[in-house]
Structure formats: structure tokens, C-alpha cells
C-alpha positions as CSV (number, residue, x, y, z in Angstrom):
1,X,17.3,-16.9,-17.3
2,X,15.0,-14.4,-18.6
3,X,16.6,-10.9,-19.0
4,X,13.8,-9.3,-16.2
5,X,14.6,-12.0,-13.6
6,X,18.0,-11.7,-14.4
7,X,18.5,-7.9,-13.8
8,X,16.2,-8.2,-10.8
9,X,19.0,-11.2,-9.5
10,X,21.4,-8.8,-10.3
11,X,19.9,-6.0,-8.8
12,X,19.7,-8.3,-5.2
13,X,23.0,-8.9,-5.5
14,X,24.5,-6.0,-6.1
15,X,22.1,-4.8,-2.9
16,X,23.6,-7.6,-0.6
17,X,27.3,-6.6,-1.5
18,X,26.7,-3.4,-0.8
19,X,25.3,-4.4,2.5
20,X,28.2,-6.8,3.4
21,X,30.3,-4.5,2.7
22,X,29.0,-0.9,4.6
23,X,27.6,-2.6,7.3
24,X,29.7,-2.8,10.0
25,X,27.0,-3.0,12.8
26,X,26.1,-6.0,12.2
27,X,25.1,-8.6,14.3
28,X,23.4,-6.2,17.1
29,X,20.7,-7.3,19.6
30,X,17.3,-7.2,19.5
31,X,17.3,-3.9,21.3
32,X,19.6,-2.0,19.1
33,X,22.6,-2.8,21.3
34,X,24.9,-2.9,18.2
35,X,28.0,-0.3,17.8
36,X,27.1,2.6,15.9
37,X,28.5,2.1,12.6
38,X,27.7,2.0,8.7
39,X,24.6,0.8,7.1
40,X,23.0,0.5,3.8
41,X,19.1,-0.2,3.5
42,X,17.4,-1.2,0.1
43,X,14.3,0.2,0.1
44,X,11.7,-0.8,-2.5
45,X,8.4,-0.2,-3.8
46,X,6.1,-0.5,-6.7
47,X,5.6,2.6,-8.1
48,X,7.5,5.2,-10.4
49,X,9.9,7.2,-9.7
50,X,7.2,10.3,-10.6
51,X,4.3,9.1,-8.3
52,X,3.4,10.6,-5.0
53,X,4.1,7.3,-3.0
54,X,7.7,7.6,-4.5
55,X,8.6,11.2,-4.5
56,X,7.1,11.9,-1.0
57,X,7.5,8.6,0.3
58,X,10.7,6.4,0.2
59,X,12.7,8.9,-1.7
60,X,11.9,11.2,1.1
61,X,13.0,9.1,3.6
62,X,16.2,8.6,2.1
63,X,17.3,12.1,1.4
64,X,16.1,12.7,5.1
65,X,18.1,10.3,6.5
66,X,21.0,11.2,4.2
67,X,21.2,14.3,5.2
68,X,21.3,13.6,8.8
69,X,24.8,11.7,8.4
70,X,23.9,9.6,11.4
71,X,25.6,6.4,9.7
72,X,22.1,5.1,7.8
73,X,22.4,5.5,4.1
74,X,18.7,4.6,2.2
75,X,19.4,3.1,-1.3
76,X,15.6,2.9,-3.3
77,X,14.6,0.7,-5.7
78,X,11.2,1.9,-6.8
79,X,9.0,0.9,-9.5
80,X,9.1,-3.1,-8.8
81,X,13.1,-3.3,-9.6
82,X,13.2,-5.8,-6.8
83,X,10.4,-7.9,-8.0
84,X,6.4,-8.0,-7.8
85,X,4.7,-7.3,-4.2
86,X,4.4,-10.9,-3.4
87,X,7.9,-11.5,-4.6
88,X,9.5,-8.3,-3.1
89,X,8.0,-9.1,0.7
90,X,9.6,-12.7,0.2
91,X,12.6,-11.7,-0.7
92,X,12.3,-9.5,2.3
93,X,11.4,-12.2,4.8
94,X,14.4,-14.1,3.5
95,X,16.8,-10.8,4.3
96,X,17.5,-9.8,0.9
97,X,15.4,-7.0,0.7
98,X,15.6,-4.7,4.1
99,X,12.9,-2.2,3.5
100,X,9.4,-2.4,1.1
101,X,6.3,-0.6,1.2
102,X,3.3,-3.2,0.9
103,X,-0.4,-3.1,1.1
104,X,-2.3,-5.1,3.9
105,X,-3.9,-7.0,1.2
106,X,-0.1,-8.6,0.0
107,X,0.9,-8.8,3.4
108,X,-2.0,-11.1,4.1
109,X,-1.0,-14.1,2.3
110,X,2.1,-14.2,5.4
111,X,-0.3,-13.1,8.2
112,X,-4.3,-13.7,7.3
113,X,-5.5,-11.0,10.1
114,X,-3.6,-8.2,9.1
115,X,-5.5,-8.0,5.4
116,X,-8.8,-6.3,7.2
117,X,-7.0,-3.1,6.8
118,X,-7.6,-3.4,3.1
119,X,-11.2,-4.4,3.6
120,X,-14.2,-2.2,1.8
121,X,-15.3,0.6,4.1
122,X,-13.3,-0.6,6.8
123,X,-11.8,2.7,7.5
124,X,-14.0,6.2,7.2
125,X,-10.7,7.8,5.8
126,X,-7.1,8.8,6.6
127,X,-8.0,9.8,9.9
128,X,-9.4,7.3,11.3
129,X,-6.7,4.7,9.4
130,X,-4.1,7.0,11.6
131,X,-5.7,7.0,15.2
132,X,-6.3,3.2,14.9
133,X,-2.9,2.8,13.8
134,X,-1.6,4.4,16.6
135,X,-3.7,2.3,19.0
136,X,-3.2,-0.3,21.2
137,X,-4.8,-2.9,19.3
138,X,-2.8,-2.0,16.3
139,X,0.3,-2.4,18.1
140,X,-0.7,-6.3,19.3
141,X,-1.2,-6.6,15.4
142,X,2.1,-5.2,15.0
143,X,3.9,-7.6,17.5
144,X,2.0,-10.2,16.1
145,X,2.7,-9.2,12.3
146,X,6.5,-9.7,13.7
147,X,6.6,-12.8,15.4
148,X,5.1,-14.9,12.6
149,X,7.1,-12.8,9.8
150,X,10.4,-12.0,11.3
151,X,9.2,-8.6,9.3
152,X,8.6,-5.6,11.8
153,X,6.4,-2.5,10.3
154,X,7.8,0.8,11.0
155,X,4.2,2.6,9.8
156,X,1.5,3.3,7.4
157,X,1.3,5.9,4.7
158,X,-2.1,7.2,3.1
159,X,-2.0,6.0,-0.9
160,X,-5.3,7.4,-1.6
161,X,-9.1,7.0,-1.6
162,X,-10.0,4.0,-4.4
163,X,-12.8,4.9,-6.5
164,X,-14.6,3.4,-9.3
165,X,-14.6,4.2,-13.0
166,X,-16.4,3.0,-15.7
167,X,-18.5,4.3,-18.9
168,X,-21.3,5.1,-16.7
169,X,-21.7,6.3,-13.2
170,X,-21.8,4.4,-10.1
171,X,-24.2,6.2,-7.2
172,X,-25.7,3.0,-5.7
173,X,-24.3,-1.1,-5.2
174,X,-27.5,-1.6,-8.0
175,X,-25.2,0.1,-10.6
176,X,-22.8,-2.4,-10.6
177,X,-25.2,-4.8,-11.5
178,X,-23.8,-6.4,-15.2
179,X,-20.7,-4.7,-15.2
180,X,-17.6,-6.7,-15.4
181,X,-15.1,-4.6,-12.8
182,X,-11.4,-5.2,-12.6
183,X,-10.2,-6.1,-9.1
184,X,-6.2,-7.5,-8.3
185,X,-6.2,-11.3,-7.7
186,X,-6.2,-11.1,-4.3
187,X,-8.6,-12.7,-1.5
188,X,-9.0,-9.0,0.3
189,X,-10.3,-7.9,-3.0
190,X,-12.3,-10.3,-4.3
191,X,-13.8,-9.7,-0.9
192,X,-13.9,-6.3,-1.4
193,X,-16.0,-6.9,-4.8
194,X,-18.3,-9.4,-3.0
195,X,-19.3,-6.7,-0.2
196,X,-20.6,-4.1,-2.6
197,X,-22.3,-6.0,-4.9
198,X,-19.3,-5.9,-7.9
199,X,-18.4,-8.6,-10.0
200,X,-14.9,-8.7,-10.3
201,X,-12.6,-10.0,-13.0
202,X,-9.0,-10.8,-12.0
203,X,-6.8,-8.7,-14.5
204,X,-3.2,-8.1,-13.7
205,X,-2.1,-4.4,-12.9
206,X,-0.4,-4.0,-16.0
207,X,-2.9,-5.6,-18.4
208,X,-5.4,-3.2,-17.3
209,X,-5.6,-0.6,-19.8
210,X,-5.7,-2.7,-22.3
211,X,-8.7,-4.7,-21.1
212,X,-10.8,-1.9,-20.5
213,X,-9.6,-0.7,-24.4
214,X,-10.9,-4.4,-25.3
215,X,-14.1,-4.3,-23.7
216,X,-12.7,-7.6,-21.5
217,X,-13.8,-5.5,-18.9
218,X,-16.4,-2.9,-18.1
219,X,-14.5,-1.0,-15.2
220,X,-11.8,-0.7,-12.1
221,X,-11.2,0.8,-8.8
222,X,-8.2,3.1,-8.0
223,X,-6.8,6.1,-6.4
224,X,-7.3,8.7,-8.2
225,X,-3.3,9.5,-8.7
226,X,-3.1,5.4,-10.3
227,X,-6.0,6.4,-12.4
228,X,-4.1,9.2,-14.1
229,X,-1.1,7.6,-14.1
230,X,-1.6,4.8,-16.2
231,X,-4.3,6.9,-18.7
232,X,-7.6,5.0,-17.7
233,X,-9.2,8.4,-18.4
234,X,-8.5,7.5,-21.8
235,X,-10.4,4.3,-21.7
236,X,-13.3,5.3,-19.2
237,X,-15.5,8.6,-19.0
238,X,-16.4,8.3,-15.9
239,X,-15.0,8.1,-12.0
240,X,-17.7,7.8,-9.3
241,X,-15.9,8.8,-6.1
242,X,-17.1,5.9,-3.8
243,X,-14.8,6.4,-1.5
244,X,-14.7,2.1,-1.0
245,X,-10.9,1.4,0.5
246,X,-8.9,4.0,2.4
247,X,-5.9,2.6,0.7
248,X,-3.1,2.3,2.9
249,X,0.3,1.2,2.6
250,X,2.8,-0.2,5.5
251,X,6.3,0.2,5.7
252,X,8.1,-2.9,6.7
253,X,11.6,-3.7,7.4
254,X,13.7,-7.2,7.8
255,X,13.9,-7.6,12.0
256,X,17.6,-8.7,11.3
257,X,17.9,-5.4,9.1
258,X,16.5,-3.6,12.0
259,X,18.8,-5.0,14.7
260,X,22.0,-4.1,12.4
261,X,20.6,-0.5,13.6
262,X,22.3,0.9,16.8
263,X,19.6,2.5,19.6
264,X,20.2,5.7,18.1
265,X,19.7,4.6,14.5
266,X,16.8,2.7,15.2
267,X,15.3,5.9,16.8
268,X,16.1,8.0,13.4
269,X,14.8,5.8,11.2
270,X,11.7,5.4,13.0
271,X,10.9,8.6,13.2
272,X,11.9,9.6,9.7
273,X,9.3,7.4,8.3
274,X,6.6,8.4,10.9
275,X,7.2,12.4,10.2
276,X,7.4,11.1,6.3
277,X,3.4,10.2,7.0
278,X,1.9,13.2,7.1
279,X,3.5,14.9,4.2
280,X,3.1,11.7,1.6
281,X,-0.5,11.8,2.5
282,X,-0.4,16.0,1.9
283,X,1.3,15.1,-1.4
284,X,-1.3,12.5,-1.9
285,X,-4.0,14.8,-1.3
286,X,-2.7,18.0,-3.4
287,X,-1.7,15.6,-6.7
288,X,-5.8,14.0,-6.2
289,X,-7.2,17.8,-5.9
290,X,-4.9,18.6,-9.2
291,X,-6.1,15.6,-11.2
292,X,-9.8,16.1,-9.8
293,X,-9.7,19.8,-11.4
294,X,-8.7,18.8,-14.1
295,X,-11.1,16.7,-15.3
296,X,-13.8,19.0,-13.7
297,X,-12.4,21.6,-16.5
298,X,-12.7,19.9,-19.9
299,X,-10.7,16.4,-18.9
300,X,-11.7,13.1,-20.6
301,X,-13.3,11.9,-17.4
302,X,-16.8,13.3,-15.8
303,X,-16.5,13.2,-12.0
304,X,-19.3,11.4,-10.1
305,X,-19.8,12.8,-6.6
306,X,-23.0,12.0,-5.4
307,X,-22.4,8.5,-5.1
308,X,-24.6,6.9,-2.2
309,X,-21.8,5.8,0.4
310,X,-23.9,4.8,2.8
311,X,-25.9,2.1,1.0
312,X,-22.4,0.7,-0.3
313,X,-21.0,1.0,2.9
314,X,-23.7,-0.9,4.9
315,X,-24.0,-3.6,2.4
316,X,-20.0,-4.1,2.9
317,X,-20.4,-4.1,6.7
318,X,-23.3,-6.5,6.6
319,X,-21.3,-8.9,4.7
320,X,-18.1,-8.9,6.5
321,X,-20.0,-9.7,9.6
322,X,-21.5,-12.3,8.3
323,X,-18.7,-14.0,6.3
324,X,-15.5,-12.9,8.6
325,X,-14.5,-15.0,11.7
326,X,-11.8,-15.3,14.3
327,X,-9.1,-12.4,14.3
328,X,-10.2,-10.9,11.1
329,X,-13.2,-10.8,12.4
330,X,-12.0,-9.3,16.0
331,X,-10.1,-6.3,14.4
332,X,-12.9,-5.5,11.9
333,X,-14.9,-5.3,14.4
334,X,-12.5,-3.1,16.7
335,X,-11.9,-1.2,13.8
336,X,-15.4,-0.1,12.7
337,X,-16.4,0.7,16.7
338,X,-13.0,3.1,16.6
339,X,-15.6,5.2,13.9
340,X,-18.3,5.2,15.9
């Protein structure tokens, strides 16, 4: 067994014992009806320990909810210890992974509709990605998120605006004309590339830098925190702040994780990571200013602002409507008209 898979094995393992062992609420009722007892939640994610996402986000919620000595003890597993997104919300499905924070995008491949939240100008910004959260129509996504994933989501966090980069700017669709731009190998994105005018190329997270160092590709989209994080300032000169995905991230956990919860716990842990939503996306925020600045005053990377947003974001909503259908196209729909 590979040493990677193998630590990650070990890793779930050593998660489930702790589990079997603390939990003694197990086996409550849908409605939190379970005694009030002792319970340890993995809680994973994708990132580094040092990114905003991490820091303000499930680290957060765990030394909030460990301080409040209500019987919920958070254990995280950031920076993909637990596997790859795709692997991770599997694992969760199955029950041995409780908690994860996932883009819609991932979470699509479970439940097609609920990937429109990832789509290109979909959302004006964190605002609006809020209030429709909060909605009516994004609680029947919710339920329905639930009953075909046995996976109930707790909330959505703010991971940042994506922008472009490349060696040139980007103001108008007709810049990305020849360039070869970076996109995950995802349906929502390749989408995403599709409705403003990009040609993407499939390149995995991780083999990114190098690419662009390579030439293998011309450009990528980001938020600006990922962007700094992995050095693509050092491989690009310039970010055009397009503004294309409010990217958003949901926080899911296991329904049988969630009924081990008593009422009471159930209430705490829900409103931990709601109140944990609007100071990740203040962290956000500040550590996008920071980086911003600092390319503005002598950084490797010239920062782009007047890009043409409208132009990309009516060529994006003149192809979804055309090439969505059904539910996707339903909520799209529901969601642009909650901008208007």
C-alpha cells in the first residue's frame, strides 16, 4: 500500500476509534433525542494549517466548541490528511469522516443541482451568496442535498473572489482569446471556462505552478489568498480582478454524525459554524486587502482592476440559459433574480 494511502487509512482509523470510543450518544434520533453525552467530530478540509479557510474556519470552530465544554470535542484534519475532496466527501457519505468543508462544484458529482452555486457570475458577491443561502429556496436545496446524500450541510463560508492571472491582462472575454487557462477537472468549471469565452486545460491543483513555469499553460483563476499561497506571482505578472465565482465553501456533516448530537449539542454546533461565517469571510477579506497591497507596492504581480465585468458577466449568463436545464436551471435562475 502506498505510504500516502496508508497514513490517510491510518489516519481514518485512528478517527473511528476515537469515535467508538468517546461517543457515548450514540444511536440518537433524527431529532437529537439522544442523551447528552461525549462526542468526537473529525473535521477536515483541504487547505493548510496557515490559510484563512483553516485558521478562521474549522480551527475556529473547534476551539469554540472546546471551550464551551458542552460534551462536543472537534478534532481537524486540514490540509487533505483525510484524502482528496472527492475522496474526503465519500468517505464522509460512508460515516468515516463526520465533518468536511467542500465546494458546490465537488459536491455535485453526489447531487447535480447543487453545483450552480459554483457557476461563473452566479452570485454578485458574498452578500448576495448569504441572503440566498439563508432563503427558502436554499433550504429545499438543503433538504434535498440530504435526502439523496445522507450528508446534511450545516452552512457556507466565503473562500474568496476567483480572479484570473496570466502574463497579460484580462479586461474583456476577447482577451482570453489563445490563452491556454488552468481550470480543475470538474464539469462546473469547465462550464465556468465555456461561459466567458476561456479555454481551459485540466491541470491538477498541485501541478499547477509548475505548468505555468513550463509554459503548458498560459494562465489560472483563484482567490487571491490561493494565489499567494502557492507563489503563482512568481510565475505570472499579472491578476486581472474579474471577479468570475464568489467562491464559496459548505460545511457538511454525516446525518448519523449529526443524530449522535443531543438537541442541545445539535443547537451549539450549529450555531458555532454559522457565527464562524462572518469572521472567516472578515479573515478572508483582510488577508486579500494585505496581499492586494502588496503587490500594488513593488510585488511581482501588477493588479488589473478595470476589468469589464459586465461583458464577462452577460456572456456567462447568456450561456447558462441556454445550455442549463431542469433544476440547475431552476436555481440559476432563482439565484440571478435574488440580484436583481
Amino acid at each position: 500500500m502506498p505510504t500516502k494511502n496508508r497514513y490517510r487509512l491510518l489516519t481514518l482509523v485512528s478517527a473511528a476509534a476515537l469515535l467508538a470510543t468517546s461517543c457515548t450518544a450514540m444511536g440518537g434520533s433524527e431529532d437529537g433525542d439522544s442523551p447528552e453525552g461525549s462526542v468526537t467530530l473529525s473535521f477536515a478540509n483541504s487547505y493548510t494549517t496557515q490559510h484563512p479557510h483553516t485558521r478562521c474556519g474549522i480551527q475556529a470552530v473547534a476551539d469554540k466548541l472546546n471551550e464551551q465544554d458542552n460534551g462536543v470535542t472537534i478534532e481537524t484534519f486540514p490540509n487533505s490528511q483525510l484524502g482528496e475532496d472527492t475522496e474526503r466527501f465519500t468517505s464522509l457519505m460512508a460515516g468515516d469522516v463526520d465533518m468536511d468543508v467542500q465546494g458546490s462544484s465537488a459536491l455535485a458529482a453526489s447531487y447535480a443541482p447543487i453545483g450552480v452555486l459554483d457557476m461563473a457570475y452566479a452570485f454578485d458577491g458574498p452578500d448576495q451568496l448569504f441572503e440566498f443561502f439563508d432563503s427558502e429556496a436554499a433550504k429545499k436545496l438543503k433538504d434535498e442535498f440530504a435526502k439523496e446524500t445522507g450528508a446534511r450541510i450545516l452552512d457556507v463560508w466565503f473562500f474568496g473572489m476567483r480572479h484570473f492571472t496570466a502574463n497579460k491582462p484580462i479586461r474583456t472575454p476577447d482577451d482570453l482569446r489563445g490563452l491556454r487557462m488552468r481550470y480543475p477537472d470538474s464539469p462546473i468549471y469547465l462550464e465556468n471556462a465555456k461561459a466567458v469565452g476561456a479555454s481551459a486545460t485540466a491541470v491538477a491543483f498541485e501541478e499547477v505552478y509548475l505548468a505555468l513555469q513550463q509554459g503548458i499553460i498560459d494562465g489560472q483563476e483563484n482567490p487571491i489568498p490561493t494565489i499567494a499561497e502557492k507563489s503563482l506571482d512568481e510565475v505570472q505578472s499579472h491578476v486581472s480582478l474579474s471577479g468570475h465565482q464568489t467562491g464559496s465553501q459548505l460545511i457538511v456533516i454525516n446525518e448519523d454524525s449529526w443524530r449522535k448530537l443531543s438537541a442541545e449539542q445539535q443547537q451549539t454546533l450549529q450555531r458555532t459554524v454559522h457565527e464562524t461565517r462572518s469572521a472567516n469571510r472578515e479573515c478572508i477579506e483582510q488577508e486579500e486587502k494585505k496581499i492586494l497591497e502588496q503587490w500594488r507596492n513593488g510585488g511581482d504581480m501588477t493588479v488589473v482592476s478595470n476589468v469589464d465585468r459586465e461583458a464577462f458577466a452577460k456572456r456567462a449568463d447568456d450561456y447558462f440559459d441556454k445550455t442549463l436545464s431542469g433544476k440547475q436551471l431552476e436555481l440559476y435562475r432563482s439565484i440571478r433574480q435574488s440580484a436583481e
